[in-house]
C-alpha positions in Angstrom: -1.2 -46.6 0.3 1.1 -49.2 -0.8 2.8 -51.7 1.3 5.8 -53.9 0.3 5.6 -57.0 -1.9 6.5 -57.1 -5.3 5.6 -59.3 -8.3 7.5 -60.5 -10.9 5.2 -59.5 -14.0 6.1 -62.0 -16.6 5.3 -64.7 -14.1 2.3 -63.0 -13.0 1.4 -62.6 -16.7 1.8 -66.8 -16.9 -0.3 -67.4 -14.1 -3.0 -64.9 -15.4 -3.0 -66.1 -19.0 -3.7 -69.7 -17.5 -6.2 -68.9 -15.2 -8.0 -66.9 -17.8 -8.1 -69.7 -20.2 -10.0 -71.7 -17.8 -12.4 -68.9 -17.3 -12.7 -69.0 -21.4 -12.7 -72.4 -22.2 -13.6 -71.3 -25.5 -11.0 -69.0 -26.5 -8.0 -69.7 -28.3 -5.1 -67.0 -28.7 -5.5 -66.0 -25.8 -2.7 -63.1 -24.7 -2.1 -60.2 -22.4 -0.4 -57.5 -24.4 -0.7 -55.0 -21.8 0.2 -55.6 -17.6 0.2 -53.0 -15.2 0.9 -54.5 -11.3 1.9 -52.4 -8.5 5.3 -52.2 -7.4 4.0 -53.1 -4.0 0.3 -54.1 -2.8 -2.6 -51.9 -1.2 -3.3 -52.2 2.2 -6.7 -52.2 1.3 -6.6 -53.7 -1.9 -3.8 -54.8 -4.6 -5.2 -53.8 -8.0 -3.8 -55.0 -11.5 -5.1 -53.2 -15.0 -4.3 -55.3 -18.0 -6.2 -56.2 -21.3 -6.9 -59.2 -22.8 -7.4 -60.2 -26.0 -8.5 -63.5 -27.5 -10.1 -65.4 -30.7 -13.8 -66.9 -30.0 -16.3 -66.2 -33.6 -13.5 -63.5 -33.8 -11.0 -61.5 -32.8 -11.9 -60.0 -28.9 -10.3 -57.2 -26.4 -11.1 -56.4 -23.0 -9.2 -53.6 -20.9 -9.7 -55.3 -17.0 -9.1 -54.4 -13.8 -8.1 -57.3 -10.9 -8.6 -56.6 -7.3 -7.0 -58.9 -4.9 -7.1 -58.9 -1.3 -3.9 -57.3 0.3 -0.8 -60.2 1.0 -0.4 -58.8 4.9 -1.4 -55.7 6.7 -5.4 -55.8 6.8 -7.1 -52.1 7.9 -10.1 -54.1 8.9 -10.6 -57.0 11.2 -12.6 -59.2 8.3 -11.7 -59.0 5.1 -13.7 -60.9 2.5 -13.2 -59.4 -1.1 -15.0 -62.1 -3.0 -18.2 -61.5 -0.7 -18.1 -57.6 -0.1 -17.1 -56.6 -3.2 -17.1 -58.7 -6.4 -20.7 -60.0 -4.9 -21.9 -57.1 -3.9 -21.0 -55.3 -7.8 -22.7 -58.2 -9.3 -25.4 -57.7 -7.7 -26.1 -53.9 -7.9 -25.2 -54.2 -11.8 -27.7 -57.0 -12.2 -30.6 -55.6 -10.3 -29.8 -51.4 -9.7 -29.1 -48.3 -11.5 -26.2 -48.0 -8.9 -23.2 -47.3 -11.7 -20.5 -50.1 -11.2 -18.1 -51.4 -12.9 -19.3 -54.8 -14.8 -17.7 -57.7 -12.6 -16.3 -60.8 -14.8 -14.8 -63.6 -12.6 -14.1 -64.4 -8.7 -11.3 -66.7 -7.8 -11.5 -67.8 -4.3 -8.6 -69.8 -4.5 -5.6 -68.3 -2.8 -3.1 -70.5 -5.0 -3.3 -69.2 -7.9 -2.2 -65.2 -6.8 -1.7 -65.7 -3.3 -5.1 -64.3 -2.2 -8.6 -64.4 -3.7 -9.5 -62.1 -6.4 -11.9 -60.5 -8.7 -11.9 -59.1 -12.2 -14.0 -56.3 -13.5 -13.9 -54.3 -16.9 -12.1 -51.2 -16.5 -14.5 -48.1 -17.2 -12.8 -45.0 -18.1 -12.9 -41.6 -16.5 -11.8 -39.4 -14.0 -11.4 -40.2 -10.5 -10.8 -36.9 -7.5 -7.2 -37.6 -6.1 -6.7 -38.1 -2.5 -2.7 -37.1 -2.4 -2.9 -33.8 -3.1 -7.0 -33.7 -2.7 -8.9 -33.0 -4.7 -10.2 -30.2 -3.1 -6.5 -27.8 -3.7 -5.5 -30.0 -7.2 -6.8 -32.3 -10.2 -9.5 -31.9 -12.9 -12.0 -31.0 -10.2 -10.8 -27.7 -9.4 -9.9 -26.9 -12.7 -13.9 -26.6 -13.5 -15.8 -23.8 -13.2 -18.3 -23.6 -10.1 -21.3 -24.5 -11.8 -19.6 -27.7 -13.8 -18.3 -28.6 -9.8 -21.7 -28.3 -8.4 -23.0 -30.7 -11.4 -20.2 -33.4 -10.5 -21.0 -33.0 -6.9 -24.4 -33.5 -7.3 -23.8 -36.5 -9.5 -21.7 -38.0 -6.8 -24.6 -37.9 -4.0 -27.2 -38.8 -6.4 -25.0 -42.2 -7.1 -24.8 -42.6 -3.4 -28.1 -42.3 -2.9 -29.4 -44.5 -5.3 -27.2 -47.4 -3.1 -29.8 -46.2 -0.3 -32.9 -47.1 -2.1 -32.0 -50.5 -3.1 -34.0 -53.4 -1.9 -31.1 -55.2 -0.6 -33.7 -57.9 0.9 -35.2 -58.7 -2.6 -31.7 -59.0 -4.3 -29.8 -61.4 -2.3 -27.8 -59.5 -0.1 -28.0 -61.0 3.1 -24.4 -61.5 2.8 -23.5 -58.8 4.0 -24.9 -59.7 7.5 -23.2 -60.2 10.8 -25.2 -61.8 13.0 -22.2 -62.4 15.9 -22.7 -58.5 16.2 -26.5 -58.5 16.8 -29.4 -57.8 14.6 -29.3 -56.1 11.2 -29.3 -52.1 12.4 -28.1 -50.0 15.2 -27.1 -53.4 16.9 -25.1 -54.9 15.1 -23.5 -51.7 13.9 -22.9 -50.7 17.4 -21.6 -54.7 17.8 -19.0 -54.5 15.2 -17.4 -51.0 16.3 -17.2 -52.6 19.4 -15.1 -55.5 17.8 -13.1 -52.9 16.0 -11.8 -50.3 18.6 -11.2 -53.7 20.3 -9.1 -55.1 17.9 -7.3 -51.9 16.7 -6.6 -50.5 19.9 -5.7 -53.4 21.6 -6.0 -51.5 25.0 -3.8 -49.2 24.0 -5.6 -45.8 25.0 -5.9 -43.2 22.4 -7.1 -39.9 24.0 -9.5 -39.0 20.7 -10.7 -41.9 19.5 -11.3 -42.9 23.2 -13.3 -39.7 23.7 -14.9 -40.1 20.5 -16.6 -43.5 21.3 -17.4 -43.0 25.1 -20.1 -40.1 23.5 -21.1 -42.3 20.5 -21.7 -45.0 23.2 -23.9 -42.6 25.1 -25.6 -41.2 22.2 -26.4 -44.5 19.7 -29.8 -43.8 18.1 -32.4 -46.7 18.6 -33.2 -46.1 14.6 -33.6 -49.8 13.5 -36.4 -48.8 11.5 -34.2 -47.9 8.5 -31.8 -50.9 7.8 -30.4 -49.9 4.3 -27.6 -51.2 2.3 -24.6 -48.6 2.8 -21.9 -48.5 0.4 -19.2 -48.0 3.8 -16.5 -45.7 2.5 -18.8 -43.4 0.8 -16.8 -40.3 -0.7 -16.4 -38.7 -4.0 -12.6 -40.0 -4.4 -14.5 -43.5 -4.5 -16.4 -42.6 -7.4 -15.3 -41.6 -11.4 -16.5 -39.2 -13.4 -17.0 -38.7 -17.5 -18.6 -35.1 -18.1 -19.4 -34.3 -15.0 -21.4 -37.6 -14.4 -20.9 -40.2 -12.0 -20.3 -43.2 -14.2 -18.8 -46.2 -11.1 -18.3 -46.4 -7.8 -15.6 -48.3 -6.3 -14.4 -49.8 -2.7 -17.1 -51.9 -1.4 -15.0 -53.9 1.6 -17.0 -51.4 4.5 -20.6 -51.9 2.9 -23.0 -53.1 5.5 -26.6 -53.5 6.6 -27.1 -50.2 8.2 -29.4 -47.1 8.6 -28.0 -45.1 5.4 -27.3 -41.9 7.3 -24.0 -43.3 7.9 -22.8 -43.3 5.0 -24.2 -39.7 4.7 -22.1 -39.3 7.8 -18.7 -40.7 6.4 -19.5 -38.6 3.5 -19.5 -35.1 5.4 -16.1 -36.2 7.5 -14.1 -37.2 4.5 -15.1 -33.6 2.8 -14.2 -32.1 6.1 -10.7 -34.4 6.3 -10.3 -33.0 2.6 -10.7 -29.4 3.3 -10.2 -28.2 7.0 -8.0 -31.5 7.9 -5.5 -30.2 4.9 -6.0 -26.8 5.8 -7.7 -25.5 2.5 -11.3 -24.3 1.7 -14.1 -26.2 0.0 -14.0 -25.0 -3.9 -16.7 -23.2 -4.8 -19.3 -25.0 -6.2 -18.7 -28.2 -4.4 -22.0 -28.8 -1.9 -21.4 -27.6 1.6 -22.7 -29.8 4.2 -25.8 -27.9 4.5 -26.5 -28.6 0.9 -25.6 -31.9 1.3 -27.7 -33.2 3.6 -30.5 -31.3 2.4 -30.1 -32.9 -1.4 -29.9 -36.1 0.6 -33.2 -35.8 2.4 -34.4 -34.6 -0.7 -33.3 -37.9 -2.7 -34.0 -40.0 -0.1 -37.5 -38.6 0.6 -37.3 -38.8 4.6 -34.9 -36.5 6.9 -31.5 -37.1 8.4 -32.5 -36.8 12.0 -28.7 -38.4 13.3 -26.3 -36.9 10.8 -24.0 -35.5 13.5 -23.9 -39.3 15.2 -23.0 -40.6 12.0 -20.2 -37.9 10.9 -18.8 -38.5 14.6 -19.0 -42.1 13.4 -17.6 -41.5 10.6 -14.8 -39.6 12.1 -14.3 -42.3 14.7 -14.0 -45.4 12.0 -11.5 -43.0 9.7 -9.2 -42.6 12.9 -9.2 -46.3 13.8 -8.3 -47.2 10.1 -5.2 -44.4 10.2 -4.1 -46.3 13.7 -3.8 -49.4 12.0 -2.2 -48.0 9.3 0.1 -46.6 11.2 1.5 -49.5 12.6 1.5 -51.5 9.3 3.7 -48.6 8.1 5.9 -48.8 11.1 6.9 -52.6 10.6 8.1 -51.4 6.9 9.8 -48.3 8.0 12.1 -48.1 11.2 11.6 -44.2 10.9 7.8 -43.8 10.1 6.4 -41.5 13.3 5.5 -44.0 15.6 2.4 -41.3 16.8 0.8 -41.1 13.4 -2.1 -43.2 14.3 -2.7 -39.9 17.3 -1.0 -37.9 14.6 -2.7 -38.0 11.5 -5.2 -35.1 10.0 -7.9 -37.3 10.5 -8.0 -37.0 14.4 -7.4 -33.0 14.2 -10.7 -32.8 12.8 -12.2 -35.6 15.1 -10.8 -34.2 17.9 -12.6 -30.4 16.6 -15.4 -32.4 16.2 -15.6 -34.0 19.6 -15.2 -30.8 21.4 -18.0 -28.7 19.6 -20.4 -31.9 20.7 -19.3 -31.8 24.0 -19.9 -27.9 24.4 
């Protein structure tokens, strides 16, 4: 979701056309024919698609993407783009057979666009929409059941491959946070600490409030599986060619966690998708039996806290809509001032919550 701040796109075409040439010391006529910029930036994320073309042993093109961090309005309490994302892609396309998008350049330097930022090539495909979801509209329901099943299948398999990565033998101790605790269930439960905190702001919230007084009471002692998680793992993050998953995107949640929570976020964004929007899961699309099932199955070792981790998962989505929420209300005086107790996303918490607590 956008937020306001607009660029001028001749000047941000300058600025880029400079700052390329120093990445391509090398290359000479050096242009961008083609800029896309948003009319306003992400509040996750401001992303630019352009292409390049330049003369070095002869002529070259590039179709890129950039990813800058947002100007204002942060969903997260840390936001490092530079670390979670452009390093984390570089490293999974250097060492993995995780599909992501080929990373180019970092700029850490908030001078040249205003924040830090990252380019990658643009890979081309299909990506499942979130607004209308891709569960009632888009190219997914337009499949037949069997083609659906193959995509979804794809989509887990992708995920799961994230799982099995030796993050300790690749470098990514980055992605550490040792003021929360120790790699696993500590420092998980550390950070969620830090971020009902810091979103909340002692404000109560009767959900999200109910939601983490049981997680509190129910955190599995499960440090023995401290996996790289890919954070906002769902099949809207993730493009498809043919049915196959080809990249996944949105790296700023990834973490050092046990790898059933991403397994978690996955079957609370399918249930947001379908019951939250009051629709039915497509046939053909994995059910959250399925799901979890083709995950152990992948994996090679049973999800014994997937309910924890889809009440997790449920838990972090509604924190993420309250702060949206009130980014939204500084930009518009009549944006509901209860979305963040409002939104889809707690309806199904709240159903959620209950059925645990009966």
């Amino acid at each position: 979701m956008p937020v306001g701040g607009q660029r001028d796109p001749e000047e941000t075409r300058k600025i880029l056309l400079d700052w390329l040439g120093r990445q391509m010391p090398d290359a000479h006529d050096l242009a961008i024919p083609e800029l896309e910029i948003p009319q306003a930036s992400g509040f996750s994320n401001e992303t630019f698609l352009f292409e390049a073309t330049w003369k070095n042993g002869g002529p070259q093109r590039a179709r890129l993407v950039l990813r800058a961090q947002p100007q204002e309005y942060g969903l997260f309490p840390k936001v490092d783009i530079i670390e979670q994302q452009y390093r984390t892609m570089m490293l999974l396309g250097e060492h993995s057979d995780v599909p992501v998008p080929r990373v180019r350049w970092a700029e850490p330097d908030p001078d040249v666009l205003g924040q830090p930022f990252f380019v990658m090539d643009r890979v081309e495909g299909q990506v499942p929409g979130d607004n209308p979801p891709y569960t009632s509209e888009g190219f997914i329901v337009e499949l037949p059941p069997a083609r659906r099943r193959a995509l979804h299948e794809s989509g887990l398999d992708a995920m799961t491959r994230i799982h099995k990565v030796d993050w300790r033998a690749i470098g990514f101790d980055h992605l550490d946070r040792p003021e929360f605790g120790k790699p696993g269930p500590t420092q998980l439960r550390g950070y969620f600490q830090h971020f009902v905190d810091w979103a909340l702001d002692g404000e109560p919230h009767p959900v999200i409030d109910r939601a983490w007084e049981r997680l509190c009471a129910e955190w599995p002692d499960d440090g023995e599986h401290v996996d790289l998680t890919w954070g906002d793992a769902r099949i809207g993050n993730q493009m498809f060619r043919n049915q196959l998953c080809v990249a996944v995107f949105d790296w700023e949640m990834s973490a050092l966690a046990n790898a059933e929570s991403d397994l978690g976020w996955w079957c609370f964004m399918q249930r947001f998708h379908t019951e939250g929007m009051g629709g039915p899961l497509p046939e053909g699309l994995l059910d959250r039996s399925e799901t979890v099932a083709l995950w152990e199955q992948k994996i090679g070792r049973p999800a014994l806290h997937v309910d924890f981790y889809e009440l997790l998962g449920g838990f972090h989505f509604c924190l993420i809509m309250v702060m949206m929420g009130r980014s939204m209300a500084r930009l518009m005086p009549d944006f509901p001032a209860d979305f963040g107790q409002t939104n889809p996303g707690v309806g199904v918490l709240a159903t959620i919550v209950e059925r645990a607590s009966g």
